[in-house]
C-alpha positions in Angstrom: 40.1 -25.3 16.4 37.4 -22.5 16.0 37.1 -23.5 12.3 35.9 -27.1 13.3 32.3 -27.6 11.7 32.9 -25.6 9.1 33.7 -25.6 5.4 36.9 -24.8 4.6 39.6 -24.9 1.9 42.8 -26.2 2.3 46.4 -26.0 -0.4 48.4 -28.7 -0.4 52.6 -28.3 -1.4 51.9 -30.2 -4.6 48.9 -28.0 -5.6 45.7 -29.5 -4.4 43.0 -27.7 -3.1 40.3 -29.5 -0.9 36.9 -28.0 0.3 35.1 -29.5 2.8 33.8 -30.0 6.3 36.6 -29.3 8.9 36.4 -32.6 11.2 39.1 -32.0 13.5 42.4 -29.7 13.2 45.2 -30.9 15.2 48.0 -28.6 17.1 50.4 -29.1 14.2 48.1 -28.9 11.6 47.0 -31.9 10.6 43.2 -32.2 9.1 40.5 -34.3 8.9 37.7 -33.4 6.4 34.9 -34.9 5.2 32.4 -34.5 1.9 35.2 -33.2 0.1 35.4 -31.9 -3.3 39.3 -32.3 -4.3 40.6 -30.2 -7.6 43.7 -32.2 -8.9 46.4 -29.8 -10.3 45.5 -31.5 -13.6 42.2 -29.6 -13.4 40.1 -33.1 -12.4 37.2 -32.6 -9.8 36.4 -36.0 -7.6 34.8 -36.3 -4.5 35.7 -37.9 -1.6 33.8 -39.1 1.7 36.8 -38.7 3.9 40.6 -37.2 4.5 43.7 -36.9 6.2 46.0 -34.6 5.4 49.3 -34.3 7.6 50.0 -30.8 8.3 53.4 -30.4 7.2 51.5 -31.0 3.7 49.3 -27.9 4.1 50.4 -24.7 2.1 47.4 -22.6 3.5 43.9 -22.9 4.6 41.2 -20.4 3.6 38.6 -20.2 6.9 34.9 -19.1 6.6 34.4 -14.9 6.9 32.5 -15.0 10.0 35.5 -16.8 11.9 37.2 -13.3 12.0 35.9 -12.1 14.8 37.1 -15.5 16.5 38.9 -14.8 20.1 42.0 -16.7 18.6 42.4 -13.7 15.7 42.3 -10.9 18.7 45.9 -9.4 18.7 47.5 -9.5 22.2 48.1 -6.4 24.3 51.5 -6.2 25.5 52.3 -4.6 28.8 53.2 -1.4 27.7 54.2 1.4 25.7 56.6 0.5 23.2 60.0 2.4 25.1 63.0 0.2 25.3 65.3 -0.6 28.3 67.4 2.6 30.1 
């Protein structure tokens, strides 16, 4: 959710890659983007206005540099040292 209102790229399974404005990213992935630039595994270059894609469709998304220091990307403390039980 961080990323939304930002340009990002996003890999589908059969090989195309999207860049675009991040709209809104749903809990299980799905995206909505908008002023894409979609590069076909062919090689062909269109653009679009708008797009869907379901997120079981998604192989990875590439987010902007400065989301790094996002609170979601903080690594959670557990409660202690790393002894087992007894």
């Amino acid at each position: 959710h961080e990323a939304e209102g930002h340009i990002v790229t996003c890999e589908t399974t059969m090989g195309e890659v999207y860049m675009g404005k991040l709209i809104e990213a749903e809990d299980n992935m799905n995206c909505q983007m908008s002023n894409i630039t979609v590069t076909y595994r062919d090689g062909r270059v269109a653009q679009l206005e708008n797009v869907y894609i379901r997120g079981s469709k998604i192989r990875f998304l590439i987010l902007p540099d400065m989301l790094k220091n996002a609170p979601m990307f903080k690594r959670v403390q557990g409660k202690g040292g790393g002894a087992g039980r007894g």
